[in-house]
C-alpha positions in Angstrom: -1.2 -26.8 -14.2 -4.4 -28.2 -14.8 -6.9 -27.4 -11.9 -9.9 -29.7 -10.6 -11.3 -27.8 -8.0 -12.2 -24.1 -6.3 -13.2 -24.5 -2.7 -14.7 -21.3 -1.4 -15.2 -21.1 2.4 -17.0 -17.6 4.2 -14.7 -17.4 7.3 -15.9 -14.6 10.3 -13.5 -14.5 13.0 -13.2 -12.3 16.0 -9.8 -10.1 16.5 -9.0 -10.1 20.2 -8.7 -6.1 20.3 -11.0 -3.7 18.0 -9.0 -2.1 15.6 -9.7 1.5 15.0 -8.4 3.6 12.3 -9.6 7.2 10.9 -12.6 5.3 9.1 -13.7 3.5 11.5 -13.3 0.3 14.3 -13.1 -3.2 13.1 -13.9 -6.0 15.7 -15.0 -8.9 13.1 -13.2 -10.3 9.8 -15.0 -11.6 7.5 -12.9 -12.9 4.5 -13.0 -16.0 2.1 -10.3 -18.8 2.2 -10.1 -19.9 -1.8 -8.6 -23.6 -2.3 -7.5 -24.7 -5.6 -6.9 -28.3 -6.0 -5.3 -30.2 -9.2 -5.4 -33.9 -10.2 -2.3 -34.8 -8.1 -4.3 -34.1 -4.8 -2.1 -30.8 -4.2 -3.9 -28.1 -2.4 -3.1 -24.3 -2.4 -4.8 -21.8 -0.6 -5.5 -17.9 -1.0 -6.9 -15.5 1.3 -9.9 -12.2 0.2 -8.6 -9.3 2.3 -11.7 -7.0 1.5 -13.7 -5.6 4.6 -17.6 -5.6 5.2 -17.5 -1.8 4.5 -16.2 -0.3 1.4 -13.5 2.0 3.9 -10.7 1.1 2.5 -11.0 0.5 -1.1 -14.9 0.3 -3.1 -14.4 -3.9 -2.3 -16.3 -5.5 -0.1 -16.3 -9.2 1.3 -20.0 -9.1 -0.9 -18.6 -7.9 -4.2 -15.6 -10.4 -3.9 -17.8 -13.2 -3.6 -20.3 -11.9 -6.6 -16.4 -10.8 -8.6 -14.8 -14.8 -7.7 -18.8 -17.0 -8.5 -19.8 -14.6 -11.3 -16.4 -14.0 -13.5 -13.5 -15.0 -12.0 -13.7 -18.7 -11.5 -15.2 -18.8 -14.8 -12.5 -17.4 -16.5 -10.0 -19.8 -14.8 -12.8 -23.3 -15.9 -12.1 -21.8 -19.4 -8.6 -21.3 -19.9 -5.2 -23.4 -19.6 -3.0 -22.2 -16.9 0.7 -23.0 -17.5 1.9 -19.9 -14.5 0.3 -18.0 -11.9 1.4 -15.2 -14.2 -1.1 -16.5 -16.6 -4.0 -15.3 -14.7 -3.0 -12.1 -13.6 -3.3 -11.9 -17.7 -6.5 -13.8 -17.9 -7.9 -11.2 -15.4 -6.8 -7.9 -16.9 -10.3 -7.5 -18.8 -11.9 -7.1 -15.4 -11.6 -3.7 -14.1 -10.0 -3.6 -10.6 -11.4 -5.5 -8.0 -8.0 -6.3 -7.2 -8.4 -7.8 -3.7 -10.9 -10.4 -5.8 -8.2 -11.3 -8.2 -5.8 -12.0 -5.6 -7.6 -13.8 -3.3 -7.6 -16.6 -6.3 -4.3 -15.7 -7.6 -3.0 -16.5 -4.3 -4.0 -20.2 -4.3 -3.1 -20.6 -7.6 0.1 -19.3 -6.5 0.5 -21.6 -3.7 -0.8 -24.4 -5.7 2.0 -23.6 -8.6 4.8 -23.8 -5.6 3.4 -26.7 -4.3 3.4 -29.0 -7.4 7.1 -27.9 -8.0 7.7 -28.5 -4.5 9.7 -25.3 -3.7 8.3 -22.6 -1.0 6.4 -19.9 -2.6 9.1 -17.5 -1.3 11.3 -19.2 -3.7 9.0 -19.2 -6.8 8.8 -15.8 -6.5 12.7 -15.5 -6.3 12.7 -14.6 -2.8 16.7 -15.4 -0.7 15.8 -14.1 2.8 15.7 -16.8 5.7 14.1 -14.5 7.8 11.9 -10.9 7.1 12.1 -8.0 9.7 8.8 -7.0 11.1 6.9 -3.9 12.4 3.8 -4.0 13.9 0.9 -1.4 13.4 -1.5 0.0 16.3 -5.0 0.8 15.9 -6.1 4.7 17.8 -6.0 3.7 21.4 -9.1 5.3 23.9 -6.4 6.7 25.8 -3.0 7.8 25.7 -1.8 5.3 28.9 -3.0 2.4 27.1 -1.4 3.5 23.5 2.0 3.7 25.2 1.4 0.4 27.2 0.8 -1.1 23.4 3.8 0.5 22.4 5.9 -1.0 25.5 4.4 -4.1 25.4 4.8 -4.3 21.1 9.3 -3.0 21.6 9.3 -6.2 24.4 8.2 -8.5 21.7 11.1 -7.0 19.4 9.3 -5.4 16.7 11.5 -3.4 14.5 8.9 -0.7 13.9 5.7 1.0 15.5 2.7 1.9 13.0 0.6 4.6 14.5 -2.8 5.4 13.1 -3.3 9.3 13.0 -6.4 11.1 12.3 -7.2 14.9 12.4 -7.2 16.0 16.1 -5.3 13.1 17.2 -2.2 13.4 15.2 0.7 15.8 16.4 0.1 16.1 19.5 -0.4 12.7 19.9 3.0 11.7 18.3 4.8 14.4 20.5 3.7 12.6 23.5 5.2 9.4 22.3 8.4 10.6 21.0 8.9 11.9 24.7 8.4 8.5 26.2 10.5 6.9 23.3 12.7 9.1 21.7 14.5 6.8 19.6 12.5 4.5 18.4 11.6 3.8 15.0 7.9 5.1 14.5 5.9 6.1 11.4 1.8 7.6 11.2 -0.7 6.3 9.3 -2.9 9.2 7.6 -5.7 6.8 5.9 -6.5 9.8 3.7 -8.0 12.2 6.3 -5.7 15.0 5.2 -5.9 17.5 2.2 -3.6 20.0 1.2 -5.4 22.6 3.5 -3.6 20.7 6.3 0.2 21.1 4.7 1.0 23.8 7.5 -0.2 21.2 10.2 1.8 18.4 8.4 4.9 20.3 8.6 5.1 20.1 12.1 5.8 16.4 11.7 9.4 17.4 10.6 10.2 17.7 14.2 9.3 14.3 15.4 11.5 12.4 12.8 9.6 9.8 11.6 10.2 7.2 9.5 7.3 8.0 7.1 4.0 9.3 7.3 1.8 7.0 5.0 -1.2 8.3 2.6 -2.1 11.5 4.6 -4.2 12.9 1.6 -6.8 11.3 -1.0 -7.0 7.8 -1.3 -7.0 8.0 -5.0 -4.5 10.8 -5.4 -1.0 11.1 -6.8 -0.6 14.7 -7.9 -1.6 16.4 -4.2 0.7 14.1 -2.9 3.6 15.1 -5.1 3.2 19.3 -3.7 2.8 18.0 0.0 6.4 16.4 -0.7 8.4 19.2 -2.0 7.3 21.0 1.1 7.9 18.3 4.1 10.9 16.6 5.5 9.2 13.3 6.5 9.1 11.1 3.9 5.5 10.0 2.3 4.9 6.6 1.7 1.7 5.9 -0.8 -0.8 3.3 0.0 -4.2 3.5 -1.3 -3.4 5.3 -4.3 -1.3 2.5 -5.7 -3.4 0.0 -7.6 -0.6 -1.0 -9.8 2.8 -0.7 -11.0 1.4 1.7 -14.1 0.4 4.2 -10.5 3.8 3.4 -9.1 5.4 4.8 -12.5 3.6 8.0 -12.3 3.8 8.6 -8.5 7.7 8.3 -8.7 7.9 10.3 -12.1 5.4 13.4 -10.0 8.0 12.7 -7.1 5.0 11.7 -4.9 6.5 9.6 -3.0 9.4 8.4 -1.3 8.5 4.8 0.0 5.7 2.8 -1.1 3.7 0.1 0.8 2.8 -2.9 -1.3 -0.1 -4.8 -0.6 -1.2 -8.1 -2.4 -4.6 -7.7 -2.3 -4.8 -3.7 -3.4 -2.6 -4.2 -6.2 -4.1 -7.5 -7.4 -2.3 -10.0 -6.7 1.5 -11.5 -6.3 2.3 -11.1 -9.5 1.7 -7.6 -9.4 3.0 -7.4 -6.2 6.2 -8.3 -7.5 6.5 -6.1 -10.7 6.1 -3.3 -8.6 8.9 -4.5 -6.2 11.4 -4.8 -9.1 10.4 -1.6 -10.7 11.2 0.3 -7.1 14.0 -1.9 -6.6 15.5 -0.5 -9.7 14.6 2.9 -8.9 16.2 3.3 -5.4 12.3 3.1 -4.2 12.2 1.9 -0.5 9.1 -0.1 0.0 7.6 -2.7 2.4 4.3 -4.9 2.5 1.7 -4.0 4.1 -1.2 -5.9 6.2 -5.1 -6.2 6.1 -5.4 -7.8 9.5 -5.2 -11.2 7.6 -5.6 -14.5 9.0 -2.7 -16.9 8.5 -3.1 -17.7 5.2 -2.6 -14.2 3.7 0.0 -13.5 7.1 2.1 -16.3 4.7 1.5 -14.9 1.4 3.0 -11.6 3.0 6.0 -13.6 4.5 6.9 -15.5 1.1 6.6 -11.6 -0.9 8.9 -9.6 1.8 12.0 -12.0 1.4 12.4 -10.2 -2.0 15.5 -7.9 -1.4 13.8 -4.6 -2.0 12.0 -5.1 0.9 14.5 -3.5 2.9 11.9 -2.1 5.9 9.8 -3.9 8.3 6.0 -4.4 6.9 3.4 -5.1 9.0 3.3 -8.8 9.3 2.7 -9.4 13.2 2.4 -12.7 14.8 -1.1 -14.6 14.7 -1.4 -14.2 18.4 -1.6 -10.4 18.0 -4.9 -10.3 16.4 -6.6 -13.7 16.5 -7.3 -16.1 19.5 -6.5 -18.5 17.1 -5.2 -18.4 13.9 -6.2 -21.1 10.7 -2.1 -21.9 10.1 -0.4 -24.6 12.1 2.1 -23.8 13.4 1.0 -20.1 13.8 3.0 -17.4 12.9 5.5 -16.1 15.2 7.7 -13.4 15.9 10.9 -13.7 17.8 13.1 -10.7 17.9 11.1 -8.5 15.9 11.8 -11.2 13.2 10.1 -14.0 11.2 11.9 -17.3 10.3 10.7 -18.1 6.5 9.4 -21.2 6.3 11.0 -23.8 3.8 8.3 -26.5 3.1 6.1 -26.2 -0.2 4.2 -23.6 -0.9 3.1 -20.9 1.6 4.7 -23.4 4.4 2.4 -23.7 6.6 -0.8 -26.2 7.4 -4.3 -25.2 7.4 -5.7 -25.6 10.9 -9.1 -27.6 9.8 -10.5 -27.6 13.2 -10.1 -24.5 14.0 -10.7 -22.9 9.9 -14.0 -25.3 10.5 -14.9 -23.8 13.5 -15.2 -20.4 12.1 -16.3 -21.4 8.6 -19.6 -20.1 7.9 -20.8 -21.8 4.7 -18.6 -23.4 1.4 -19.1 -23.9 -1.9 -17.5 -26.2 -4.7 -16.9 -25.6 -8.3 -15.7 -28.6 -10.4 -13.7 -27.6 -13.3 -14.6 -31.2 -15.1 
């Protein structure tokens, strides 16, 4: 699959609500939109997920750019491509920067669906017509307007409500939410504010029968993680400790675990993405996919991966009109009954929105492969 042209475009757009975790508050993404273009005039896209700050993982949206101009889309002018597989090879001698290597791996991706004309949900052997989604909510200012988000998020349909939890706001907090919705399926977010000095305070989550409560302790640790779940009912799913399906192997041999979240851009792209989901698949290992407040292009990319069949819970996929005035995908993506219909056109299935990815583009860049 012989490739003309990388397109990089700096995007900064505005969510419509900040989004606060235990690291911090987000009001503006700043991400890259990669586009790879062949001989045939087919276009794929790819989306960076890194933030400004290196809070979640050491990336930033600087070191993605220096990762994708200085290595990356040289290593893809100097090699033949026959599979998007290919590159998550070509890559492998450049340690981590994962979200980096999937940005471009996702528009090579796209592009590879595109010139076989088949959805990218079906080159990666995806069957579902339609996903299940959750939705996840940032820590509110008060309690009135967490539960109105709540209220508002079960009218939509959602299947699932993702609370982030931090020390001091975290079991009490849950407590009064379980009593205005009892029954509801709700798991906490931990972002790795926890350490094992906190297991007696974790084991009060027993009560409030979650679904899961993700990452409470280090973002880099398996073996913590494996003595806080011997000792707790709720499950634990892992999130920033899994970089790849080598940490996935030794999470579920320590018995870290219970579910884990898979996301694209931390583990380094789709193909990754999707080794990890057959090894759990194989195992009995729940997992689901996981968001990075992406525009639409990576909101698609995280479509066409969930209609694998291990995803059996809801990720975090929302609609576009839950973050973004307006979104860079035409049509946008949209929940209706806590579900999203997969889209059946070529590649990730959905248009880019020029005037509006123009409108919020702040600079591109070229690089001609011939």
């Amino acid at each position: 699959m012989p490739i003309k042209q990388i397109t990089l475009r700096k995007v900064k757009m505005r969510l419509k609500n900040p989004f606060s975790t235990s690291f911090g508050t987000l009001q503006d993404k700043e991400f890259y939109i990669i586009e790879a273009i062949d001989y045939d005039g087919n276009h794929g896209y790819g989306e960076s997920v890194a933030f400004t700050a290196p809070w979640y993982t050491e990336e930033t949206t600087q070191t993605t750019v220096h990762m994708l101009e200085d290595f990356l889309i040289p290593i893809l002018k100097e090699n033949v491509i026959n599979h998007p597989d290919d590159v998550f090879e070509l890559f492998k001698p450049i340690r981590r920067n994962n979200m980096a290597k999937a940005a471009i791996e996702g528009a090579v991706w796209d592009l590879y669906a595109k010139r076989q004309n088949i959805s990218l949900a079906c080159a990666l052997g995806g069957e579902k017509k339609q996903i299940d989604v959750g939705i996840s909510i940032g820590i509110q200012p008060t309690m009135k307007e967490l539960i109105h988000k709540i209220e508002h998020s079960l009218e939509e349909g959602y299947k699932r409500i993702k609370l982030k939890i931090k020390p001091g706001l975290d079991v009490e907090l849950l407590r009064e939410v379980r009593m205005y919705f009892p029954n509801i399926p709700i798991m906490a977010d931990g972002n790795s504010a926890y350490s094992l000095e906190d297991i007696q305070h974790l084991k009060k989550l027993d009560d409030l029968h979650l679904m899961m409560i993700e990452q409470p302790l280090g973002h880099d640790d398996i073996v913590d993680h494996a003595k806080l779940q011997a000792v707790i009912k709720t499950p634990i799913c892992l999130d920033e400790s899994i970089h790849s399906l080598e940490d996935v192997k030794k999470a579920h041999e320590l018995g870290s675990s219970k579910i884990i979240n898979i996301k694209i851009g931390r583990v380094g792209g789709l193909s990754e993405a999707k080794r990890i989901h057959d090894f759990c698949y194989e195992y009995g290992i729940e997992v689901w996919c996981g968001g990075m407040l992406e525009a639409g292009v990576g909101r698609a990319h995280n479509i066409a991966l969930t209609t694998l069949q291990g995803f059996v819970l809801p990720g975090d996929t929302a609609g576009s009109s839950n973050y973004w005035y307006e979104d860079i995908i035409k049509p946008e993506v949209i929940v209706e009954d806590g579900m999203i219909q997969v889209p059946d056109k070529a590649g990730i299935g959905y248009e880019i929105n020029f005037k509006v990815l123009d409108k919020y583009t702040e600079w591109a860049k070229e690089y001609h492969f011939s």
